[in-house]
N, C-alpha and C positions, 0 to 999 in steps of 0.2 A: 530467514526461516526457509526451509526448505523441507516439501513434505510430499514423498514418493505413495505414490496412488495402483495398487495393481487391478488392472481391470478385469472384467468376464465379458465383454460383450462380445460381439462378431467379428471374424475380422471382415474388413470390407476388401472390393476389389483392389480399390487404391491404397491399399495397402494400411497398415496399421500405424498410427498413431502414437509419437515416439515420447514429446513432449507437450505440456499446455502451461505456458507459463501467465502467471496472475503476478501485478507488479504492483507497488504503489511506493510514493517517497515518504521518505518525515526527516526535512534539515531546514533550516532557515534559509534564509537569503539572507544577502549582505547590504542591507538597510537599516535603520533606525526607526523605531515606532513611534510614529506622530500622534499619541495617545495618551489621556491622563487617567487611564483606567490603571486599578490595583492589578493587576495580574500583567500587564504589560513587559516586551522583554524587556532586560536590563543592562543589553550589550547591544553592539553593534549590528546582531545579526538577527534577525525579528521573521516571527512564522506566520504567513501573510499570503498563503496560496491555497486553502484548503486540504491542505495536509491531512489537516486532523481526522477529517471526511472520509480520506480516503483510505487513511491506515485502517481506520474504525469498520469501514466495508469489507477489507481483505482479512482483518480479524475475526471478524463475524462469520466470513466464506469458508478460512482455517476451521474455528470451529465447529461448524456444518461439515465440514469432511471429516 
């Protein structure tokens, strides 16, 4: 997603402000999940780093803009 912001503020001495990028992942890694929970993956590649966290922030921040 990519979502262009045009500003009003000032410009400053150092000059204007070209880009501000906001990043976040969501892929698996290439392990297996040592888990006998329902919702667990069910391949090779299991989401196990807070992902989920972090997409959910940067969505939240999209929609706020």
């Amino acid at each position: 997603m990519i979502v262009d912001i045009i500003g009003k503020g000032p410009v400053k001495e150092e000059g204007d402000i070209s880009h501000i990028a906001f990043r976040t992942d969501i892929d698996g890694l290439n392990m297996k999940e040592a888990s006998d929970l329902p919702f667990k993956s069910t391949t090779d590649h299991a989401h196990m780093c807070g992902h989920d966290g972090h997409m959910t922030m940067l969505m939240t921040f999209a929609a706020f803009l």
